[in-house]
SEMISE-598133 format. One record per residue: residue in one letter; z, y, x of N, C-alpha, C in turn; residue number from 0. Coordinates in steps of 0.02 Angstrom, whole numbers. Last residue first. Example, Ala and Ser with C-alpha at 12.3 -4.5 7.8 and 13.67 -1.06 7.14 Angstrom:
<rs>
  gulo    n_pz    n_py    n_px   ca_pz   ca_py   ca_px    c_pz    c_py    c_px  vexza
     s     354    -112     642     357     -53     684     394       2     645      1
     a     390    -284     660     390    -225     615     390    -165     660      0
</rs>
This chain:
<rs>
  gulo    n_pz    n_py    n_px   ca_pz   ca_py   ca_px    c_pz    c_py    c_px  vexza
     x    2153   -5282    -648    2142   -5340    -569    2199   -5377    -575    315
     x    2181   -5188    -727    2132   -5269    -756    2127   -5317    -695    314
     x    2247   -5099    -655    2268   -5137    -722    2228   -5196    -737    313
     x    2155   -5063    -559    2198   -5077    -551    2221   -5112    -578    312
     x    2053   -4986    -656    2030   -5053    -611    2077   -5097    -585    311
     x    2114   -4907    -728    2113   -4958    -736    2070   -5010    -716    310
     x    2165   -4807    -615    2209   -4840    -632    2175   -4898    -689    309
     x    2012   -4765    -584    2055   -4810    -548    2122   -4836    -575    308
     x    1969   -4693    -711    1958   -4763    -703    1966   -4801    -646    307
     x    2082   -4596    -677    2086   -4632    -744    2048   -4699    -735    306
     x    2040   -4518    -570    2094   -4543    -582    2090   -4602    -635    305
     x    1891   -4478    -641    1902   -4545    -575    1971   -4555    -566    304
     x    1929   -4385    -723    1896   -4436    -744    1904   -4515    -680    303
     x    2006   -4299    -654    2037   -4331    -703    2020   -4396    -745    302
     x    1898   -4263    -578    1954   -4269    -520    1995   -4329    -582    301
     x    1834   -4205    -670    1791   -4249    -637    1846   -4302    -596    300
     x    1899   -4091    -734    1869   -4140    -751    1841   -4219    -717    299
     x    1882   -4029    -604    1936   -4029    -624    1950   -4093    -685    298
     x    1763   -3979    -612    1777   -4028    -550    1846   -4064    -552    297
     x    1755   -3907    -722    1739   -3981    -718    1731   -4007    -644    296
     x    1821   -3794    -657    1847   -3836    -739    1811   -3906    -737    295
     x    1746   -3729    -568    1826   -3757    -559    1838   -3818    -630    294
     x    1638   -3705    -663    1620   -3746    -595    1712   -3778    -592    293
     x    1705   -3614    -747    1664   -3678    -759    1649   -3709    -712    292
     x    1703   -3525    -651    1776   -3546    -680    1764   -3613    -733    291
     x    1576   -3476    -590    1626   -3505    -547    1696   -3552    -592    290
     x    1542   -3462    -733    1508   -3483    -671    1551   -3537    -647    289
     x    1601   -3316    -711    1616   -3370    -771    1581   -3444    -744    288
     x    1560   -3252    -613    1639   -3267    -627    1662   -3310    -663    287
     x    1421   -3218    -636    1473   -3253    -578    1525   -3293    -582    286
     x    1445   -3144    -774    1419   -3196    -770    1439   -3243    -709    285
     x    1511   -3024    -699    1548   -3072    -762    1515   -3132    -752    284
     x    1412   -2996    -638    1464   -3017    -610    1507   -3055    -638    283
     x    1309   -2950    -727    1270   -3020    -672    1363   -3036    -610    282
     x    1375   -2839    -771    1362   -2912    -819    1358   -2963    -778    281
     x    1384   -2771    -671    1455   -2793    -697    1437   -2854    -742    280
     x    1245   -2720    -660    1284   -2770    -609    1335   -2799    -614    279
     x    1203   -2663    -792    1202   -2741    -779    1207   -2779    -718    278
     x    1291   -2559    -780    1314   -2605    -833    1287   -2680    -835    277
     x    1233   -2480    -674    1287   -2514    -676    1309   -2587    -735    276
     x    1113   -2466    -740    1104   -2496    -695    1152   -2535    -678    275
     x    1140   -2394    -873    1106   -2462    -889    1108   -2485    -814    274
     x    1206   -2297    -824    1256   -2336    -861    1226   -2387    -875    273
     x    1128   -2223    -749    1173   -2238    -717    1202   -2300    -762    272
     x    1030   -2191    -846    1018   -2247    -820    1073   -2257    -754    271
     x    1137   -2124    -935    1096   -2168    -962    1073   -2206    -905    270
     x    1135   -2000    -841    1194   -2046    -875    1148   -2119    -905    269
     x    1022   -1962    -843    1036   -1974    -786    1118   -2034    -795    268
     x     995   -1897    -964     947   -1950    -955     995   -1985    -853    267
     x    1096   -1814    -965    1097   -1897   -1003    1053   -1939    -984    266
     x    1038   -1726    -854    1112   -1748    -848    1121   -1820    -900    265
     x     947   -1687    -955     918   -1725    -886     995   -1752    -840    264
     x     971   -1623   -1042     946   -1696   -1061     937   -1718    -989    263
     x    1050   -1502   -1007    1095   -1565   -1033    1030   -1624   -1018    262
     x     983   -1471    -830     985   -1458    -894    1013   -1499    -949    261
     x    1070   -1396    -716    1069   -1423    -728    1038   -1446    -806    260
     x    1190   -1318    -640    1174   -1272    -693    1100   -1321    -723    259
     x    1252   -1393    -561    1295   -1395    -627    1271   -1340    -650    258
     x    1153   -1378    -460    1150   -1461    -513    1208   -1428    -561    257
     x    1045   -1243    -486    1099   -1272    -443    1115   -1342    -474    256
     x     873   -1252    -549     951   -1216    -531     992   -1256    -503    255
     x     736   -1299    -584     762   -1262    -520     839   -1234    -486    254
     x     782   -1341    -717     759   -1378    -669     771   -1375    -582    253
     x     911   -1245    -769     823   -1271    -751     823   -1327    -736    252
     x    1011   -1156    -859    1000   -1218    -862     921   -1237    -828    251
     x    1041    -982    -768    1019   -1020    -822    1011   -1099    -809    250
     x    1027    -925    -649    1125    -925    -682    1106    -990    -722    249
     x     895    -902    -626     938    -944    -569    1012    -968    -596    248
     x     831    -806    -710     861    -897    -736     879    -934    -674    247
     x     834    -640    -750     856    -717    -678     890    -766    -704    246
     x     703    -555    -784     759    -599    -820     796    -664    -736    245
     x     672    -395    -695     642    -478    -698     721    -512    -724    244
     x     678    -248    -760     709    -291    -728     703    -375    -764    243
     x     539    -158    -733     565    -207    -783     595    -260    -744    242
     x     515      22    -718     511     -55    -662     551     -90    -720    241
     x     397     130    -780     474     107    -759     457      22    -734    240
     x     260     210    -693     290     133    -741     361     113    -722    239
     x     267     340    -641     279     302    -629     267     252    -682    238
     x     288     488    -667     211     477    -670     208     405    -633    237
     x     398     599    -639     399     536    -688     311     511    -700    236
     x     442     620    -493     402     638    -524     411     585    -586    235
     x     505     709    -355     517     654    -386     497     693    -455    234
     x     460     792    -181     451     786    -254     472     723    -299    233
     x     487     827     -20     479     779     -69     506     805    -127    232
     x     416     866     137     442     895     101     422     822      45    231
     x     398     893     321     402     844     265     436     876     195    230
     x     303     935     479     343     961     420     364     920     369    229
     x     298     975     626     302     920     574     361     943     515    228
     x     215    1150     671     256    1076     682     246    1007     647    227
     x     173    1242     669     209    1229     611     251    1179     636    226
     x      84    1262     760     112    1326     765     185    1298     706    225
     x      16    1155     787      22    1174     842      81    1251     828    224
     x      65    1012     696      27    1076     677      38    1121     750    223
     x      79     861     672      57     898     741      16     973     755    222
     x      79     865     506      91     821     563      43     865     621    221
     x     140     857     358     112     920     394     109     878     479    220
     x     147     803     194     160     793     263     113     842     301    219
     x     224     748      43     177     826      70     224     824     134    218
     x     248     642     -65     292     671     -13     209     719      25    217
     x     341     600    -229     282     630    -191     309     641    -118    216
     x     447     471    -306     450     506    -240     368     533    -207    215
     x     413     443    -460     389     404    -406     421     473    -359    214
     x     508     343    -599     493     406    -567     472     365    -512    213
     x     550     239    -720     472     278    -695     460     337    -647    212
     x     671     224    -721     643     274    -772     579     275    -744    211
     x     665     119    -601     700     100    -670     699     160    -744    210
     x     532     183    -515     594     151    -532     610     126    -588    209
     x     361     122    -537     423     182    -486     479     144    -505    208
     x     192      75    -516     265      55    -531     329      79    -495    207
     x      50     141    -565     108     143    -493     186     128    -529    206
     x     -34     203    -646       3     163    -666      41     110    -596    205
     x    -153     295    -548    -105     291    -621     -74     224    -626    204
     x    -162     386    -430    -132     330    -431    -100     288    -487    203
     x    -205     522    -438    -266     447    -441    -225     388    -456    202
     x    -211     668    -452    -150     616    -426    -185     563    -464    201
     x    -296     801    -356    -285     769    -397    -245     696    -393    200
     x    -229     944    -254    -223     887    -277    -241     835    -328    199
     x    -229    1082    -179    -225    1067    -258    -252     982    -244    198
     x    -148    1218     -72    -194    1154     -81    -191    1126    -166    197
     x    -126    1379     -44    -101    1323     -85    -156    1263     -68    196
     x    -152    1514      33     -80    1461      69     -62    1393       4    195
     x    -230    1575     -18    -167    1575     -45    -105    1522     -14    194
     x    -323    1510      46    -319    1607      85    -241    1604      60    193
     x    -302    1334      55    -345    1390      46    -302    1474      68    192
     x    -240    1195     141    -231    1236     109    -272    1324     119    191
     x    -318    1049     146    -306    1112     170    -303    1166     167    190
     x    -278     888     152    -319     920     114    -289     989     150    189
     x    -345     704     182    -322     765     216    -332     816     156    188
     x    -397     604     118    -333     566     185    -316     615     184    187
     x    -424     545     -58    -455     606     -10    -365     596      41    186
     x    -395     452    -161    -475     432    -103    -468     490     -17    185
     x    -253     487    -193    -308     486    -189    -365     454    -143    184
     x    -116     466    -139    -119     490    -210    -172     491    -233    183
     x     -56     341       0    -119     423      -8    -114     410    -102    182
     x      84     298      16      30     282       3      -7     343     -32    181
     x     186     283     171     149     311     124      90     280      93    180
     x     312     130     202     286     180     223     241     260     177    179
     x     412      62     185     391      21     226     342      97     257    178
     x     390      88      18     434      22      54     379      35     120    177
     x     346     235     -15     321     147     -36     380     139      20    176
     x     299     385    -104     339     356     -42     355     284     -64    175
     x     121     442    -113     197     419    -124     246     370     -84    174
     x      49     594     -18      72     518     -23     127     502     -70    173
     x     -51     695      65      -3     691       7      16     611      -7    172
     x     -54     803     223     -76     756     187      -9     732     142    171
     x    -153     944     286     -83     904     264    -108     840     241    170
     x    -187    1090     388    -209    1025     349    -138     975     325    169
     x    -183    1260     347    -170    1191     380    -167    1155     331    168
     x    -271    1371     313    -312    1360     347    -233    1278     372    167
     x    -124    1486     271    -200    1469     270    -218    1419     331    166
     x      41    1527     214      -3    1505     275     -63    1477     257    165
     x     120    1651     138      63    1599     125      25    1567     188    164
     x     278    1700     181     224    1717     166     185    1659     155    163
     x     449    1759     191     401    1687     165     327    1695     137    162
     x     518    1878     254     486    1851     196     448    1799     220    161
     x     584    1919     363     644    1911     322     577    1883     222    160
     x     462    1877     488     552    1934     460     580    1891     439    159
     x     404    1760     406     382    1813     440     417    1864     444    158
     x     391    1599     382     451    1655     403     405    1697     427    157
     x     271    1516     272     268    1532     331     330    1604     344    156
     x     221    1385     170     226    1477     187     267    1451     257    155
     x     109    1308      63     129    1306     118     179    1373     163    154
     x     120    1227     -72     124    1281     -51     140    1286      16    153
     x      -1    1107    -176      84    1095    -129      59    1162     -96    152
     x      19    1040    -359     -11    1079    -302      39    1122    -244    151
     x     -64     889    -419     -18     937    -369     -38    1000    -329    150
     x     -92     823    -568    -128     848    -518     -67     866    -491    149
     x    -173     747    -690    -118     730    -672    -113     775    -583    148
     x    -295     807    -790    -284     775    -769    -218     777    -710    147
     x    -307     954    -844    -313     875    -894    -283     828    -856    146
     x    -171    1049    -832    -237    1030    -794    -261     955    -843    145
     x     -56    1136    -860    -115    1145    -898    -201    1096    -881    144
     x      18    1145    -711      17    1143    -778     -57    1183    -805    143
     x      11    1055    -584     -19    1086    -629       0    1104    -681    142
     x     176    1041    -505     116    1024    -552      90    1062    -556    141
     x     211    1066    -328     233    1072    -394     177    1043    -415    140
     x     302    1063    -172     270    1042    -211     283    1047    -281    139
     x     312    1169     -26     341    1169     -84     285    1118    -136    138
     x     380    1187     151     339    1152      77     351    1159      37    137
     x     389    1306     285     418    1251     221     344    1241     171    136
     x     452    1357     435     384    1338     368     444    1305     331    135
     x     460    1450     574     509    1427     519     445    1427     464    134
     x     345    1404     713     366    1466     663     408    1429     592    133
     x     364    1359     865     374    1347     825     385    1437     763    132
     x     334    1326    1063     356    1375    1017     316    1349     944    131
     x     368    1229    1187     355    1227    1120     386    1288    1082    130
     x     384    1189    1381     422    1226    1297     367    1241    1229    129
     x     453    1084    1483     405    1099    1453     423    1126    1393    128
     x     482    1033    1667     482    1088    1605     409    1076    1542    127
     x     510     921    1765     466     945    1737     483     966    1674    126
     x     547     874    1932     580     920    1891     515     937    1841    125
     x     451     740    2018     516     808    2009     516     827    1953    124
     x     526     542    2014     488     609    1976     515     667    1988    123
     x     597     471    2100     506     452    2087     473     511    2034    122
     x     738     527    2129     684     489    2172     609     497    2171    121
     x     725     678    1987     753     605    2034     708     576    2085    120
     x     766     803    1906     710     768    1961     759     700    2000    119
     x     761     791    1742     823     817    1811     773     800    1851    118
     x     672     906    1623     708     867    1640     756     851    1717    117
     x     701    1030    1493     717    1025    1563     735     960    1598    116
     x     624    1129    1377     650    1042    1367     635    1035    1460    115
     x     661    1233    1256     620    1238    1320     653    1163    1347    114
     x     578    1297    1104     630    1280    1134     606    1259    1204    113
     x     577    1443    1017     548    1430    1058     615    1370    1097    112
     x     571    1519     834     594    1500     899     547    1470     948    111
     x     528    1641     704     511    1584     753     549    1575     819    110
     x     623    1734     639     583    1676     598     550    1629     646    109
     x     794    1707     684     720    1735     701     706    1696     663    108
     x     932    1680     635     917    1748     657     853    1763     677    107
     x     943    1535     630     938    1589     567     928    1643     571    106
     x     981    1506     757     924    1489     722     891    1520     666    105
     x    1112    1544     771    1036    1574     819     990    1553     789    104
     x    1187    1490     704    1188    1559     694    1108    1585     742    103
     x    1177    1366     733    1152    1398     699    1141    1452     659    102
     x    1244    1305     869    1168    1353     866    1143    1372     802    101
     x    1349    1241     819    1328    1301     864    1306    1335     865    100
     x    1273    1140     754    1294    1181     694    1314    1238     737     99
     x    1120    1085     837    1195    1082     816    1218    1130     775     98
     x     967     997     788    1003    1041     791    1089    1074     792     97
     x     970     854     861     946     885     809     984     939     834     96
     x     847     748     962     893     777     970     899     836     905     95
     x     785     587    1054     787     658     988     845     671     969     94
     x     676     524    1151     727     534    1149     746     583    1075     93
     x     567     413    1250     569     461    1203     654     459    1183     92
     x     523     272    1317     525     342    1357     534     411    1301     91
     x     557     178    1256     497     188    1260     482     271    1275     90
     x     697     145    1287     623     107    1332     557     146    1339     89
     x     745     336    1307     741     251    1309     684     206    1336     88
     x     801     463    1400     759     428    1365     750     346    1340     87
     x     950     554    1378     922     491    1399     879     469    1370     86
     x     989     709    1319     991     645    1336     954     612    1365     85
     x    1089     857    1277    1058     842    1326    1059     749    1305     84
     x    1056    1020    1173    1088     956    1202    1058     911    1246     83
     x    1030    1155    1170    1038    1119    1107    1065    1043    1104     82
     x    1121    1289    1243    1090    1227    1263    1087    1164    1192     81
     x    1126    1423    1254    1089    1406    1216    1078    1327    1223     80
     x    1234    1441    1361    1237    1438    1295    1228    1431    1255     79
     x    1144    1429    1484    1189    1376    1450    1229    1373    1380     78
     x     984    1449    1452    1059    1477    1467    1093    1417    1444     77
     x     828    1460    1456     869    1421    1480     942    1427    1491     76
     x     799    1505    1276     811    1532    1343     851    1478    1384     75
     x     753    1422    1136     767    1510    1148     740    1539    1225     74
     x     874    1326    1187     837    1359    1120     837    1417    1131     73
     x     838    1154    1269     851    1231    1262     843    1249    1220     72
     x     880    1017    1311     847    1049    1277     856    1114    1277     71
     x     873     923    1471     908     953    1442     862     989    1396     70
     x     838     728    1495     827     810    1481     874     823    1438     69
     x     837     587    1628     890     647    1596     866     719    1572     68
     x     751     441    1569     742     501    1630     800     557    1566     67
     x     760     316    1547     803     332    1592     796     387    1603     66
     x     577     258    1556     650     264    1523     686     295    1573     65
     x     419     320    1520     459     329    1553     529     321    1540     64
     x     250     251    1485     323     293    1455     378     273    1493     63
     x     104     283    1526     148     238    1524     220     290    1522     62
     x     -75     321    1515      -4     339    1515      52     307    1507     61
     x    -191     236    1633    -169     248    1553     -86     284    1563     60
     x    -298     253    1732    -317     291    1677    -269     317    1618     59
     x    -153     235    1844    -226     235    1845    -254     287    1787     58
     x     -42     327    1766     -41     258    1808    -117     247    1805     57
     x      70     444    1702     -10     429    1701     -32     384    1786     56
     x     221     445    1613     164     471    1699     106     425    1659     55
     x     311     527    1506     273     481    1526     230     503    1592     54
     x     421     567    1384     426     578    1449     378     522    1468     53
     x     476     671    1234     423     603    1240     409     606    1322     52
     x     588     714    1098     555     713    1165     529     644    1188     51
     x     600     786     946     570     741     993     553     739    1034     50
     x     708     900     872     669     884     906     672     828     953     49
     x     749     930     689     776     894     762     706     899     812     48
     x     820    1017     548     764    1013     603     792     963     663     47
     x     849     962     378     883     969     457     855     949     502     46
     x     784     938     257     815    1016     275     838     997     362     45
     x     765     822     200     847     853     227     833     894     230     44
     x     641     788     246     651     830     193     711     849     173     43
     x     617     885     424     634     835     368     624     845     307     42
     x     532     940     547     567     966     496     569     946     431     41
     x     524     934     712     519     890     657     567     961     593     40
     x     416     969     871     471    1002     820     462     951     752     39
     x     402     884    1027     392     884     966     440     916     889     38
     x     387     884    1196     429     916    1145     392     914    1091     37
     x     341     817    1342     308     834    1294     371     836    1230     36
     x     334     789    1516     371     826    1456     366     844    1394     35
     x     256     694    1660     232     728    1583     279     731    1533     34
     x     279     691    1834     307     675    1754     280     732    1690     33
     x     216     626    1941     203     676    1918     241     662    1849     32
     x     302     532    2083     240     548    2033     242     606    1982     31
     x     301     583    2251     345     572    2209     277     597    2144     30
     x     272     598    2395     260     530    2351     281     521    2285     29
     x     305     722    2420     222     710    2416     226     632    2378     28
     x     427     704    2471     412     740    2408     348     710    2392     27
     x     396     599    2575     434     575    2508     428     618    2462     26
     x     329     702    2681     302     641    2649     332     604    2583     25
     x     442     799    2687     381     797    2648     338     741    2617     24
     x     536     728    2762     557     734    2689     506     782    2659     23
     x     464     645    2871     474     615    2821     519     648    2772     22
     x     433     809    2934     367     756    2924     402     694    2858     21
     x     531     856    3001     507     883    2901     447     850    2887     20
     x     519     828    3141     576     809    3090     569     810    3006     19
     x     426     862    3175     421     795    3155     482     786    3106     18
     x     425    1004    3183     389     963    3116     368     886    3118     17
     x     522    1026    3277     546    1038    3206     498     999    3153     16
     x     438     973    3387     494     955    3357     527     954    3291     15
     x     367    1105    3376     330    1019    3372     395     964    3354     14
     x     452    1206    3424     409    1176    3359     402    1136    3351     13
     x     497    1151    3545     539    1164    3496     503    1164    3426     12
     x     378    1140    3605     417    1099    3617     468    1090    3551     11
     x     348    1284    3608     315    1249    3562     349    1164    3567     10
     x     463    1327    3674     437    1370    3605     402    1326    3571      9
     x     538    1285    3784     474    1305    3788     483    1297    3692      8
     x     708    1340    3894     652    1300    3834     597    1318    3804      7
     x     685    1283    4081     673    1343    4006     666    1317    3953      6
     x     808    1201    4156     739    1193    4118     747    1274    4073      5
     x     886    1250    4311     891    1256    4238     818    1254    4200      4
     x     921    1160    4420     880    1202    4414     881    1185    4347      3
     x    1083    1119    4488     997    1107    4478    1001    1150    4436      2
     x    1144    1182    4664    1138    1177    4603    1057    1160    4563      1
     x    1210    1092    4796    1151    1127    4771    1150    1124    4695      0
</rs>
């Protein structure tokens, strides 16, 4: 007898299928959300790079992400356009400059757009993020004619093939110090007027610069949404030359090495070397003599009692 062939039932077969896509949904669904954030820099080199910054958001606070793989773009996700690819570090950020490849593409628009691709792994998917940028620059100069010691920094802006006046961004002016900036004034921010100029007064009088008195200005542009980060620098003679400090470390001190030493303190050191020694060799001599007088009249003594035994002898 033959058995009897089951039908297969339709929903059997469904219900099936969505257990199966039950655990590789559940693992997409677990996977955290990654934040891509691209920053345009534009030195006072002249040579643009961009900053990448990769972080999730853990209860309230954001925490930075190492290890994670982006690719940069310029322009368009093609592979031709690819500006380069890396690894974030500890502190979840990475930077990347422009290659000499791409710079035929760069020079051909006044604004780009770059597009920053990272890889999806285990605990994060795939997160894009692109930054569009307009070609700026700085320019810092003097017053001339102003009583007082002043700057005034230009902001423009690629538009085609001309350099126009950008209005309305904020900057800030500093000299360049060990370690970091120091503001030229009371005033943190200033913002350039219809003419795309800001004006400056320079507060900082008697700032000790180099060996001619020059100081390094520097005109900063930070997190402009359309400009970017911008840096530009000035060297200025509105310094106090720097006075190279005399170094008596070579010289006779007190403080210097012992054969740099000063003569009287080398005699005075002779001197009581030679009075200390001189009277242990005395209190030795003295010993010695001592002792050779001690030998001499025992010697004596030995000659004296010989003598009046032989004439006890003689008279007995």
């Amino acid at each position: 007898m033959k058995p009897k062939r089951t039908r297969n039932n339709p929903f059997l077969i469904y219900f099936i299928f969505l257990l199966s896509a039950v655990p590789a949904w559940s693992q997409d669904s677990a996977k955290k959300e990654l934040l891509l954030d691209l920053a345009y820099y534009m030195p006072a080199s002249r040579v643009p790079y961009i900053m990448i910054q990769c972080k999730t958001k853990e209860g309230k606070k954001f925490q930075p992400v190492a290890g994670v793989n982006v690719q940069v773009y310029l322009d368009n996700d093609s592979s031709v356009n690819l500006l380069g690819r890396l690894t974030t570090d500890e502190s979840g950020e990475g930077k990347l400059s422009l290659p000499v490849t791409l710079k035929a593409n760069w020079e051909s628009a006044s604004s780009h757009n770059f597009i920053g691709i990272s890889e999806s792994t285990s605990i994060f998917d795939q997160a894009k993020s692109e930054l569009s940028i307009t070609k700026s620059k700085l320019i810092i100069d003097t017053v001339v004619g102003a009583e007082q010691r002043s700057l005034e920094i230009s902001v423009l802006s690629l538009k085609g093939t001309e350099w126009v006046p950008t209005a309305g961004v904020e900057l800030k002016l500093g000299i360049s110090r060990l370690g970091g900036s120091l503001p030229i004034s009371d005033e943190e921010t200033y913002t350039t007027d219809s003419t795309g100029k800001a004006v400056a007064e320079f507060k900082r009088v008697g700032m000790p610069g180099d060996e001619k008195g020059n100081l390094i200005v520097q005109a900063k542009v930070e997190d402009n949404s359309e400009l970017g980060n911008l840096v530009s620098e000035k060297t200025l003679p509105w310094g106090i030359e720097r006075v190279q400090e005399k170094n008596e470390f070579t010289e006779r001190s007190l403080w210097a090495t012992r054969d740099k030493a000063p003569i009287w303190l080398w005699m005075m050191a002779g001197i009581i070397m030679t009075i200390v020694w001189g009277t242990i060799l005395y209190l030795v001599l003295l010993l010695l003599k001592i002792r050779k007088l001690g030998r001499a009249e025992m010697k004596n003594e030995e000659l004296r009692m010989k003598s009046e035994k032989v004439q006890i002898e003689l008279t007995s």
